[in-house]
C-alpha positions as CSV (number, residue, x, y, z in Angstrom):
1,X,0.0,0.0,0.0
2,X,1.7,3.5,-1.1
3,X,1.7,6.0,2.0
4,X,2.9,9.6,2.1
5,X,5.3,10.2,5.2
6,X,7.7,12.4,6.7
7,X,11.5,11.4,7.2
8,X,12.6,12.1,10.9
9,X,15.8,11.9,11.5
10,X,17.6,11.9,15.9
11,X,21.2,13.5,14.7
12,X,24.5,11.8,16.7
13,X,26.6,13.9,18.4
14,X,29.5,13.5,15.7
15,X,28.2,15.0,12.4
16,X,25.3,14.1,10.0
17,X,25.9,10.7,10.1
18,X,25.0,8.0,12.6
19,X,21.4,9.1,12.7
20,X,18.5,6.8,13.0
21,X,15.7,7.4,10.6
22,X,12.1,6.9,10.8
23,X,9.2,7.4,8.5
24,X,6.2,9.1,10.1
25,X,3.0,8.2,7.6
26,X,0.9,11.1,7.1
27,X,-1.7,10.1,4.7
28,X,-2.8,6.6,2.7
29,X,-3.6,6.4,-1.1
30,X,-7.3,4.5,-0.7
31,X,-7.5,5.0,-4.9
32,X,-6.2,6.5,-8.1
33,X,-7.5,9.9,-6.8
34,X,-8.5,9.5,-3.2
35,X,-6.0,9.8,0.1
36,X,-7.1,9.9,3.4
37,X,-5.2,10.8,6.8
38,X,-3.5,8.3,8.7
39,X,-4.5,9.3,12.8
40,X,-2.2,9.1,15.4
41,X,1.6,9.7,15.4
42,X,3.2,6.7,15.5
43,X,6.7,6.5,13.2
44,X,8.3,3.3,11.4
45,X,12.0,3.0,11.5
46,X,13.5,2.6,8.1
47,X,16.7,2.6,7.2
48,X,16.3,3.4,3.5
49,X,15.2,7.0,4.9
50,X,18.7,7.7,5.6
51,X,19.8,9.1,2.3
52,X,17.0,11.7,2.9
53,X,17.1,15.1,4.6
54,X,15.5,15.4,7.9
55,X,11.9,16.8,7.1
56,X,12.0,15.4,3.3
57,X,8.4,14.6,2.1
58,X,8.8,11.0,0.5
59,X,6.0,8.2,-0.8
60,X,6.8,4.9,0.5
61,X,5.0,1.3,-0.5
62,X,4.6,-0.6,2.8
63,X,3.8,-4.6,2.4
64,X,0.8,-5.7,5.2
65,X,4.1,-6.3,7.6
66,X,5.0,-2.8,6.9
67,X,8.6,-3.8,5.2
68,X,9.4,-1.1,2.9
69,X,9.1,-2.2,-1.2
70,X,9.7,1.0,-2.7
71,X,10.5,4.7,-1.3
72,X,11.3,8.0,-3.5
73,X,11.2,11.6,-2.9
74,X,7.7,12.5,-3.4
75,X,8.4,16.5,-4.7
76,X,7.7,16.1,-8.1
77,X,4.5,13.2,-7.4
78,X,2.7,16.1,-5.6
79,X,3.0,18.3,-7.8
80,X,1.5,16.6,-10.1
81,X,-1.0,15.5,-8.0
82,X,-1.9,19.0,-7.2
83,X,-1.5,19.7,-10.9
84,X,-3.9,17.2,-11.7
85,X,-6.7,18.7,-8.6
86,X,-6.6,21.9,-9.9
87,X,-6.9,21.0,-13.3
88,X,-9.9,18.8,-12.0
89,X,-11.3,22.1,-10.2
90,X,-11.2,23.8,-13.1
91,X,-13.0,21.2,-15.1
92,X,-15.7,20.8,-12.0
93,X,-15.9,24.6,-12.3
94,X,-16.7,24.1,-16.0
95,X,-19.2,21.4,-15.3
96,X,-21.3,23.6,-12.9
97,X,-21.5,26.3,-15.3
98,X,-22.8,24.2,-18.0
99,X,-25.1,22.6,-15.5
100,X,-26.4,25.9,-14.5
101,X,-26.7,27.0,-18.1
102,X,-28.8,24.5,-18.7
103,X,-30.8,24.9,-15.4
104,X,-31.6,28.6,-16.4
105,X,-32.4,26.9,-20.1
106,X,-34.7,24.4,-19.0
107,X,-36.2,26.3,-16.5
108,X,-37.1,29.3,-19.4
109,X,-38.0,26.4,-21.9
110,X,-40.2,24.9,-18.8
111,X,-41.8,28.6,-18.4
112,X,-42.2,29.0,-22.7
113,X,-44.3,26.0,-22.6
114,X,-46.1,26.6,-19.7
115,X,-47.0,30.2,-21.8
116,X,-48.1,28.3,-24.9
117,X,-49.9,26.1,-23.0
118,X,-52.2,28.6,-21.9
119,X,-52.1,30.6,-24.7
120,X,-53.4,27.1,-26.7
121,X,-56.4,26.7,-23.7
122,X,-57.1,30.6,-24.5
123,X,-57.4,30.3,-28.2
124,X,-59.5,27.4,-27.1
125,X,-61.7,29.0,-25.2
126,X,-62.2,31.8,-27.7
127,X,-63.0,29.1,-30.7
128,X,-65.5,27.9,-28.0
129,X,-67.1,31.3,-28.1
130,X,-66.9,31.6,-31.6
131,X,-68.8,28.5,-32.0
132,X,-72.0,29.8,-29.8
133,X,-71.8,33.2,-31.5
134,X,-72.2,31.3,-34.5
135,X,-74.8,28.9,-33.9
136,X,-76.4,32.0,-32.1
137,X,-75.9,33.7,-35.3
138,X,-77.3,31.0,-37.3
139,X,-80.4,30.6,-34.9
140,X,-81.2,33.8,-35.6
141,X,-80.7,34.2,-39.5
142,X,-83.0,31.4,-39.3
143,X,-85.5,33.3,-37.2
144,X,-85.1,36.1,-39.7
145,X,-85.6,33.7,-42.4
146,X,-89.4,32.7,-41.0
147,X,-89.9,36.2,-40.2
148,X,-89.2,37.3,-44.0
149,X,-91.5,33.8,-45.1
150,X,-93.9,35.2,-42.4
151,X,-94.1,39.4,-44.0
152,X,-93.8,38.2,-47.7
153,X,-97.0,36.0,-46.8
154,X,-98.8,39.0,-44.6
155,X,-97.7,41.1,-47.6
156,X,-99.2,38.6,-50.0
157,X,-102.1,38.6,-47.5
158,X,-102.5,42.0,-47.5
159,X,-102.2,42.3,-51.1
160,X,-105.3,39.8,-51.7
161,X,-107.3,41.4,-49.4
162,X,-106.5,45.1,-51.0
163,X,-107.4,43.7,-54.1
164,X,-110.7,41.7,-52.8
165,X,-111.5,45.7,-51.5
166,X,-110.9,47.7,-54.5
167,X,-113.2,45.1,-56.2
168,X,-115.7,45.5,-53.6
169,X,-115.6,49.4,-54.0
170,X,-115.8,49.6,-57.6
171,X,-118.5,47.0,-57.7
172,X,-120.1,49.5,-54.8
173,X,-119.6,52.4,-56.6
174,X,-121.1,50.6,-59.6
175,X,-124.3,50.0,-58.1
176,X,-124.3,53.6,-56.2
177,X,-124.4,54.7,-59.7
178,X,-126.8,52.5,-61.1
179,X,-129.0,53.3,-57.6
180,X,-128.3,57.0,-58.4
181,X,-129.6,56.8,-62.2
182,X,-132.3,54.8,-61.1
183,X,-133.0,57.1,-58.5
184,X,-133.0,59.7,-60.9
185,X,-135.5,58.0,-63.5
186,X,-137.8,56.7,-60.9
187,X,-140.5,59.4,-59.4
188,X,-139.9,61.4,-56.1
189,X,-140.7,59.3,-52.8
190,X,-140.6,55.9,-54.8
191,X,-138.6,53.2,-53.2
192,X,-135.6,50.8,-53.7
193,X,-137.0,47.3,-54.5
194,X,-136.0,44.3,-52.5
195,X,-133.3,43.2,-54.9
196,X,-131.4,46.1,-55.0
197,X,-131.5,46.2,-51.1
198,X,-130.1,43.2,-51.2
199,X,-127.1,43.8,-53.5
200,X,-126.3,46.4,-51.8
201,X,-126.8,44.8,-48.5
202,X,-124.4,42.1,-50.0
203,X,-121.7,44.8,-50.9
204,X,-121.7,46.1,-47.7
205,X,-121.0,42.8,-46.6
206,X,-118.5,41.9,-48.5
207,X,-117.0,45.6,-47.6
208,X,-116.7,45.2,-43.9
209,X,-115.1,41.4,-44.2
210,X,-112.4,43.3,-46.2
211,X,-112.3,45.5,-43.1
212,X,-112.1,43.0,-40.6
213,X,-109.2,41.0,-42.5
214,X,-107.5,44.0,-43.0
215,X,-107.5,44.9,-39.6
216,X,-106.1,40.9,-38.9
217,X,-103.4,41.8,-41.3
218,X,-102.8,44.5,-39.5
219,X,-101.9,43.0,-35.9
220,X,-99.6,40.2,-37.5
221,X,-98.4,42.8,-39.3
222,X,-97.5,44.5,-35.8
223,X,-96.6,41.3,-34.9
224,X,-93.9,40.7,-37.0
225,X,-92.9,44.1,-36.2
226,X,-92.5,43.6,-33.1
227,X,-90.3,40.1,-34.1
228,X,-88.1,42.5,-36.1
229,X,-87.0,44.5,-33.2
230,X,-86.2,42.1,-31.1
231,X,-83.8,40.7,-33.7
232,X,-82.5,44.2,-34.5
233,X,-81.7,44.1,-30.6
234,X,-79.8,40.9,-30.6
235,X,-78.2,42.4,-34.1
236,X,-76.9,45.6,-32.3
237,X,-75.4,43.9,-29.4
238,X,-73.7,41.6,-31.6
239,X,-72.5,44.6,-33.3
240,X,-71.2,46.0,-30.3
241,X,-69.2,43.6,-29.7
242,X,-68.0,43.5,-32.7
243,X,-66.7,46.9,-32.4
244,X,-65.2,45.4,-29.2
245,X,-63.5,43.3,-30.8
246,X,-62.3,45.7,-33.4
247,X,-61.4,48.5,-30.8
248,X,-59.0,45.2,-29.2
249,X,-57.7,44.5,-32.1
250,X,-56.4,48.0,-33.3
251,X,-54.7,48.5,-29.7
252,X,-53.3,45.3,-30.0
253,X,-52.3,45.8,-33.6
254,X,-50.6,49.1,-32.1
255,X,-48.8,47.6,-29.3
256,X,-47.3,44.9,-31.8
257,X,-45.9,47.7,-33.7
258,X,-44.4,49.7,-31.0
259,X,-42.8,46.4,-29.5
260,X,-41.9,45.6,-33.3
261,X,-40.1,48.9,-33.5
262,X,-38.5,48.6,-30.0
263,X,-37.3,45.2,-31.0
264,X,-35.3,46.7,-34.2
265,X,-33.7,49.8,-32.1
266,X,-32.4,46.5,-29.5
267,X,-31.0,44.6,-32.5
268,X,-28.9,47.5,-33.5
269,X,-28.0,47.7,-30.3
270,X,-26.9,44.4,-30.4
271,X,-25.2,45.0,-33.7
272,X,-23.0,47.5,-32.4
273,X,-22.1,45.7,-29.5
274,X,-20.6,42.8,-31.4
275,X,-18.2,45.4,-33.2
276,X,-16.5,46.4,-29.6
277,X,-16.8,42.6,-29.2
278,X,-14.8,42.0,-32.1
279,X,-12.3,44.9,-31.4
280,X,-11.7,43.1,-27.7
281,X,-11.0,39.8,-29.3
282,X,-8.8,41.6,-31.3
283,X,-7.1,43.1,-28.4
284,X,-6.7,40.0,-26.4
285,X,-5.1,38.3,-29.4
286,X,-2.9,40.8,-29.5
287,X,-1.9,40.5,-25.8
288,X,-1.9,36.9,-26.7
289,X,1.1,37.2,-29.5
290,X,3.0,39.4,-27.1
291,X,2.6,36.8,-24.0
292,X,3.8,33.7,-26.1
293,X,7.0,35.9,-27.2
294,X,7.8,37.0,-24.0
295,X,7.2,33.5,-22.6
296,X,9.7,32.2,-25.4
297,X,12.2,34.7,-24.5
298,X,11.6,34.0,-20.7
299,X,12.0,30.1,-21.4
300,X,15.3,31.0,-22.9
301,X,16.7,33.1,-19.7
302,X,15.3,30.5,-17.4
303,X,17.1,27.8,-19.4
304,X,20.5,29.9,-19.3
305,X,19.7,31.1,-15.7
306,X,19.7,26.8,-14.8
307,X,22.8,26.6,-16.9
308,X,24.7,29.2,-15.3
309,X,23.3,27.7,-11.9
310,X,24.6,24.1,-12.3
311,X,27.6,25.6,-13.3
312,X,27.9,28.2,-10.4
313,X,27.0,25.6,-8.3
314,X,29.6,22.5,-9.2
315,X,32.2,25.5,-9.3
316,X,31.4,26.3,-5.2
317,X,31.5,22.7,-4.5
318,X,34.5,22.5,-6.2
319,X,36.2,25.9,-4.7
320,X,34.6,24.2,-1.3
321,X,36.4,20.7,-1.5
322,X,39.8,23.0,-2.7
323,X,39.7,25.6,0.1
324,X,39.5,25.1,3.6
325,X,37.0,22.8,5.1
326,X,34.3,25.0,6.4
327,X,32.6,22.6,8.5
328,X,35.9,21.4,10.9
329,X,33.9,23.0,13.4
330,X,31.0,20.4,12.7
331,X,32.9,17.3,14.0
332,X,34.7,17.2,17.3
333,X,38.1,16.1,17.0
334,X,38.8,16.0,20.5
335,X,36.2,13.0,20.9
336,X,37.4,11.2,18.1
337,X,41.0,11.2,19.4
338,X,39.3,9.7,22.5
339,X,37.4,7.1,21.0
340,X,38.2,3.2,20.7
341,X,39.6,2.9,17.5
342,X,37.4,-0.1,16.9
343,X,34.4,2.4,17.2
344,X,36.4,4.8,14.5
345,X,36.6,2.6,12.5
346,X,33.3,1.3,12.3
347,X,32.2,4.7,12.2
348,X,34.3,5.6,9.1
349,X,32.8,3.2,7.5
350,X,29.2,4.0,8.7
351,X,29.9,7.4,7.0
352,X,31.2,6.2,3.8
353,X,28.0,3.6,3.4
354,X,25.9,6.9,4.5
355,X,27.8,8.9,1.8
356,X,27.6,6.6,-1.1
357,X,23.8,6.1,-0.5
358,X,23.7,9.7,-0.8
359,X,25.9,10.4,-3.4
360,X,23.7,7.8,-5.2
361,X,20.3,9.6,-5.0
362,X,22.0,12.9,-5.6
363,X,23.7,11.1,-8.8
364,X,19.8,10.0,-9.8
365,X,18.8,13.4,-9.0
366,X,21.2,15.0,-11.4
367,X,20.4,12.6,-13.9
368,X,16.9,13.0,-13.9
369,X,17.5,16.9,-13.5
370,X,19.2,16.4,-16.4
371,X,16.5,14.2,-18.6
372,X,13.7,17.1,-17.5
373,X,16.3,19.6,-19.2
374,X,16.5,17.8,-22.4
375,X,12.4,17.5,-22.4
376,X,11.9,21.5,-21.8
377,X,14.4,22.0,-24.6
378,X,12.5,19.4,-27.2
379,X,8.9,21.0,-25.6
380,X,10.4,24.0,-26.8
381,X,11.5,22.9,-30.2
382,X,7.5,21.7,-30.4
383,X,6.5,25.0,-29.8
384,X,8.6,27.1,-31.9
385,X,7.3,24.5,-34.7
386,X,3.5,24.5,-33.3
387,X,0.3,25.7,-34.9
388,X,-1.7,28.2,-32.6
389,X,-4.0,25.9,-31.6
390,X,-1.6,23.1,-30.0
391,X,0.7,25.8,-28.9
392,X,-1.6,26.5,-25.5
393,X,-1.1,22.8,-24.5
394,X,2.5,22.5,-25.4
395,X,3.0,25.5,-23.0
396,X,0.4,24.8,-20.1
397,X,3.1,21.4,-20.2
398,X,6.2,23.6,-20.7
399,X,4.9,25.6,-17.5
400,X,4.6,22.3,-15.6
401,X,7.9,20.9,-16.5
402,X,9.8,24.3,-15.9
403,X,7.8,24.3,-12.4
404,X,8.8,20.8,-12.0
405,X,12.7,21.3,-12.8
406,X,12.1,24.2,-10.9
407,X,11.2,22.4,-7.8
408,X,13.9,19.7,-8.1
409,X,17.3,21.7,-9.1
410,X,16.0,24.1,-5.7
411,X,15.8,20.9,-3.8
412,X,19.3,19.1,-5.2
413,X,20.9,22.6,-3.8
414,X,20.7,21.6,-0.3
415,X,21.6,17.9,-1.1
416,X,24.4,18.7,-3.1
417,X,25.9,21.3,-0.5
418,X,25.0,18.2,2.2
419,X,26.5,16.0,0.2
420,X,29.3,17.9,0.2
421,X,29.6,18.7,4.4
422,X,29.2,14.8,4.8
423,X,32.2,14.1,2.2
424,X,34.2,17.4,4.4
425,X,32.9,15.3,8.1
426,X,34.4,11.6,6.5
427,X,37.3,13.2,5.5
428,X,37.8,15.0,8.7
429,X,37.4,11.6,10.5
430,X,39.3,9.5,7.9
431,X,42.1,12.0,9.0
432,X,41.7,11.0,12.6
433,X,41.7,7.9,12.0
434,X,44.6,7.4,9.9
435,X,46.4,9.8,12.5
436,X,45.5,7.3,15.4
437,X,46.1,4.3,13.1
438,X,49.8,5.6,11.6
439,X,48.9,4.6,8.0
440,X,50.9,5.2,5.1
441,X,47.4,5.7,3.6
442,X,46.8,9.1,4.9
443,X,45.9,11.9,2.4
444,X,48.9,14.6,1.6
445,X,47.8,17.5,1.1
446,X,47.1,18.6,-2.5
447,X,49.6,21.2,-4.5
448,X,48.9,23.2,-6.9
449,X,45.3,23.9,-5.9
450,X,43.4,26.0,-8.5
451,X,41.9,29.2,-7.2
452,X,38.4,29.5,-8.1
453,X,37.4,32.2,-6.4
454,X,37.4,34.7,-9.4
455,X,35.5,32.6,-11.2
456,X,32.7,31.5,-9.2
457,X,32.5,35.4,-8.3
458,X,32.1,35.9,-12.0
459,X,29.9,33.5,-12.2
460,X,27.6,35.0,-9.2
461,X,27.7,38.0,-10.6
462,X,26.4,36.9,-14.2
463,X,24.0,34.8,-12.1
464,X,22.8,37.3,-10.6
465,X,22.1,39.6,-13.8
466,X,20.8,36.4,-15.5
467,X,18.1,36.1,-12.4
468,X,17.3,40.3,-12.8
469,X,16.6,39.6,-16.0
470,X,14.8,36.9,-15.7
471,X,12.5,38.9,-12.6
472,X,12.7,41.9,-15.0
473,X,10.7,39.4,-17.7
474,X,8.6,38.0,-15.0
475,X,7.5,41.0,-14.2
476,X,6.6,42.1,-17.7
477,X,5.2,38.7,-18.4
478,X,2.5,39.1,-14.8
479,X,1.8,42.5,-15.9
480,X,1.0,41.1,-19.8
481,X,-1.2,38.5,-17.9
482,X,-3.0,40.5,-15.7
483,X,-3.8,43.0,-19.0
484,X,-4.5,39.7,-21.3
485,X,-6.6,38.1,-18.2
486,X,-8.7,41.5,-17.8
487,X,-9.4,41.8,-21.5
488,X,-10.6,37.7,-21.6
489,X,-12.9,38.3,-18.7
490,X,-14.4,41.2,-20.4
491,X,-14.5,39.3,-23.5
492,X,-15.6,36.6,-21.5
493,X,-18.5,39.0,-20.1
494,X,-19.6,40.6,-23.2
495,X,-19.6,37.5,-24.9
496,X,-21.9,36.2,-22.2
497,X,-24.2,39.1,-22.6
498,X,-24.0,39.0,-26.2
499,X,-25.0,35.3,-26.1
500,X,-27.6,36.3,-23.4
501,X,-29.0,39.8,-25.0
502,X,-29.2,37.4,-28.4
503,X,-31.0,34.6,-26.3
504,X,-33.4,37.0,-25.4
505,X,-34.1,38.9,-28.5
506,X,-34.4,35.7,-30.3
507,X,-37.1,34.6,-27.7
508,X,-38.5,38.5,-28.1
509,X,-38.9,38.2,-31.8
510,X,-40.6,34.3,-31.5
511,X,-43.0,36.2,-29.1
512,X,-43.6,39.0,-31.6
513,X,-44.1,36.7,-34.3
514,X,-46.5,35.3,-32.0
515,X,-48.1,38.1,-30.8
516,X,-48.5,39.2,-34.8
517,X,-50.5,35.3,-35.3
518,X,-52.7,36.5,-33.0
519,X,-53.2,39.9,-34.0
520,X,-54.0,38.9,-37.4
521,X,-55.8,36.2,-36.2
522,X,-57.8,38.7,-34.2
523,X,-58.5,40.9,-37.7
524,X,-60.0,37.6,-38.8
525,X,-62.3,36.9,-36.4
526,X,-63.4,40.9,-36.6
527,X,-64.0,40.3,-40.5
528,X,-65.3,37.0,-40.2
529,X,-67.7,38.4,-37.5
530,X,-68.6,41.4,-39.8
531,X,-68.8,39.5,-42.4
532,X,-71.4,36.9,-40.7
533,X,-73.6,40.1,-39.4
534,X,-73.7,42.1,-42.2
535,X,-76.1,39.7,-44.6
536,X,-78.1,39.3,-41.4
537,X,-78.3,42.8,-41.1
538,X,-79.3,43.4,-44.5
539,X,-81.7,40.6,-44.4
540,X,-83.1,42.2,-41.5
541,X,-83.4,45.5,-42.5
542,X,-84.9,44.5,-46.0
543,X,-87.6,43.1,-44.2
544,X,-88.3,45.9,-42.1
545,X,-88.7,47.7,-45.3
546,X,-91.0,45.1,-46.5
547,X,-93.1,45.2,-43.3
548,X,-92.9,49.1,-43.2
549,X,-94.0,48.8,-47.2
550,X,-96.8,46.4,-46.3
551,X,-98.1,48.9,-43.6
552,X,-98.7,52.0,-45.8
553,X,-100.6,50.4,-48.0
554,X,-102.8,48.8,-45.6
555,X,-103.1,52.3,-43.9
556,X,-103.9,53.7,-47.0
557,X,-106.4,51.2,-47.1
558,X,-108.0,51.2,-44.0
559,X,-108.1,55.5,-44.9
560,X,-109.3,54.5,-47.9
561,X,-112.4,52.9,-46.1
């Protein structure tokens, strides 16, 4: 099972070596991506641990028995597992944004639907209405029809009966005459005979049955009067809602035009706002070119600043191992002069096991300092050779293998310059020893030592300019950033409420185009509706005329009588 821990090392009271090492485990790795805490603070000795630095941070494979399998510095494992959480924050991130995109996109679709839904029930209702209106409509056209039937037969009616009078006048102004010439030939005081009484009688008859029908015409005639305006009163209401209707439809008709209008003045709006869109993408590009070259050119200084570093660096150890030991004061001599020899020994050859384990993992170190070196410089032969649209990965990984060389030549510093204090304390006791011991083997004392002073103060220096220049680039590179970062999150936000001001003039428009259905919809049910009362109307007022007709002649006629 792989386990993080934490090398602890109890230092011996004659140098860095002779210290017993122990692993405290800090955390557990349960899966690929999940750890959890290890409680308590209990340690494991391990002897492996001692070619690490007190403190070091290292990942260790533990069988059930807890024997170590495996053990390596775990520096450049976290960072890529923080690497690898961030870049999984920043996907999560991501995720919830979509997710509450499509919240906010559901939840308006939810609200469209619940809109046409009760638009649908409205237009339902309103064909409902329609419906009754028209079978209303067609009740009374009907009624209007047997009310027409019923004054074209009272007309017919009154008609006969006009013509049954006027023969029953002229027939009694026939036989006035005749009585009147008869009168006339006949002596003074003579009488009428019995048969002219009785055509006269018979006349007169006849005369007042014309009367009496007439005057039986006349109530159905007021009748069917009276039939007529009750229709006419159904007709006007109809008509006023039909003007309603119409009055609804023109203020509808207007409100669709001013929204019509508003709509247009909002795309323009929209219209221009793309154009500063387009001039801030146009910006950040530009930003964009300028950050990649001053990345490149950073990339080249950090690669020459590491360069002149490894070479600064092997040049002090070297001027270190040359000059004067500077850590003599480390080991006490006195002690060591005072100690079994046995015990030197044995000691002296603790240290050299100690300083060969060390020397190995600083040798691996190097090497694999070494192999990250070669892959920045080929990452950075990719990218010179890149299109633009692989060049943002190739350098997200540059940035994570300059951060990762970055990490591990900072940490072989303090190994090599320990490295180098437990090679000074070996000597120091090797000296001892071989003092105590009277060896022929003793080291003389090297001639001819180079001074390298000069040179690793050169160096320094031309480090140090190296590393101004590098901060100098930094600097301009953070300040680039910040400029290129502020530009994407404002073309970030107007592209949001471009996307969102579009959204929501598309949905304006679908609703306008809606609105203008039913608008026009409306105008057809107005003209329909016109159209449906006007024959009726007409119908209606024909017969009126009819009736009306029918009444002065039979007025004429009862006068007439």
């Amino acid at each position: 099972m792989l386990y993080l821990a934490e090398v602890q090392k109890q230092r011996s009271g004659f140098g860095l070596g002779g210290g017993k090492a122990e692993l405290k485990l800090l955390a557990c790795q349960r899966g690929e991506h999940n750890w959890s805490a290890v409680p308590g603070d209990d340690a494991i000795p391990v002897e492996e641990a001692n070619k690490f630095n007190d403190g070091t941070l290292v990942l260790v494979e533990l069988s059930a028995s807890k024997q170590v399998q495996r053990i390596q510095e775990a520096a450049r494992q976290l960072v890529s597992i923080l690497q690898n959480f961030s870049r999984q924050q920043d996907k999560f991130k991501d995720k919830e944004e979509e997710i509450e995109q499509w919240k906010a996109s559901l939840t308006f679709s939810s609200q469209e639907l619940n809109r046409r839904e009760m638009e649908m029930q409205a237009r339902e209702e309103q064909l409902a209405q329609m419906e009754e209106e028209l079978e209303r409509l067609e009740a009374q056209r009907s009624e209007i029809e047997n009310t027409r039937d019923e004054a074209n037969r009272l007309r017919e009616d009154v008609d006969r009966s006009r013509a049954q009078i006027e023969t029953a006048w002229e027939q009694l102004r026939g036989e006035q005459q005749q009585v009147v010439t008869q009168q006339s030939q006949v002596p003074q005081g003579a009488a009428i005979d019995q048969e002219q009484a009785s055509r006269i009688q018979e006349l007169i008859d006849r005369l007042g049955g014309a009367i009496s029908s007439a005057q039986g015409v006349r109530e159905q005639l007021n009748q069917s009067f009276g039939v007529v305006g009750a229709q006419q009163a159904i007709l006007d209401v109809h008509w006023q809602q039909l003007e309603q209707k119409r009055a609804n439809a023109q203020q509808q008709q207007e409100e669709v035009d001013r929204q019509n209008q508003s709509l247009q003045s909002r795309w323009q709006d929209w219209y221009q706002s793309q154009d500063a869109l387009a001039q801030a993408r146009a910006d950040l590009k530009g930003l964009q070119s300028t950050l990649s070259a001053k990345q490149e050119q950073s990339q080249s200084v950090s690669l020459q600043v590491r360069a002149v570093e490894d070479l600064y660096q092997q040049l002090s150890r070297l001027a270190s191992a040359a000059g004067a030991g500077a850590t003599e004061q480390v080991v006490d001599v006195s002690a060591l002069e005072k100690m079994p020899v046995e015990d030197l020994q044995g000691l002296v050859q603790h240290l050299q096991q100690d300083l060969e384990k060390v020397f190995r993992f600083v040798n691996d170190q190097e090497e694999e300092l070494t192999l990250q070196r070669e892959t920045i410089e080929e990452l950075q032969a990719k990218i010179q050779a890149a299109s633009e649209y692989d060049r943002m990965s190739l350098e997200n990984e540059m940035a994570d293998e300059l951060e990762g060389y970055q990490m591990l030549n900072e940490t072989l510093v303090g190994q090599r310059l320990r490295l180098q204090e437990r090679e000074d304390i070996l000597k120091q006791h090797q000296a001892v020893l071989w003092s105590r011991l009277g060896t022929a083997n003793a080291p003389k004392p090297e001639a001819g030592n180079i001074d390298l002073g000069p040179i690793v103060s050169q160096l320094n220096t031309q480090r140090q300019q190296q590393g101004e220049e590098l901060q100098r680039l930094e600097n301009e590179i953070q300040q680039v950033r910040d400029s290129a970062s502020q530009i994407e999150a404002n073309v970030n936000r107007l592209q949001g409420e471009s996307e969102a001001k579009r959204y929501e003039l598309k949905q304006l428009e679908q609703n306008l185009f809606n609105q203008k259905g039913a608008v026009a919809e409306l105008w057809g049910r107005v003209n329909v509706y016109q159209e449906m009362l006007q024959p009726v109307q007409d119908n209606l007022k024909g017969l009126r005329q009819k009736l009306e007709a029918a009444g002065g002649e039979l007025d004429r006629l009862q006068e007439t009588l």
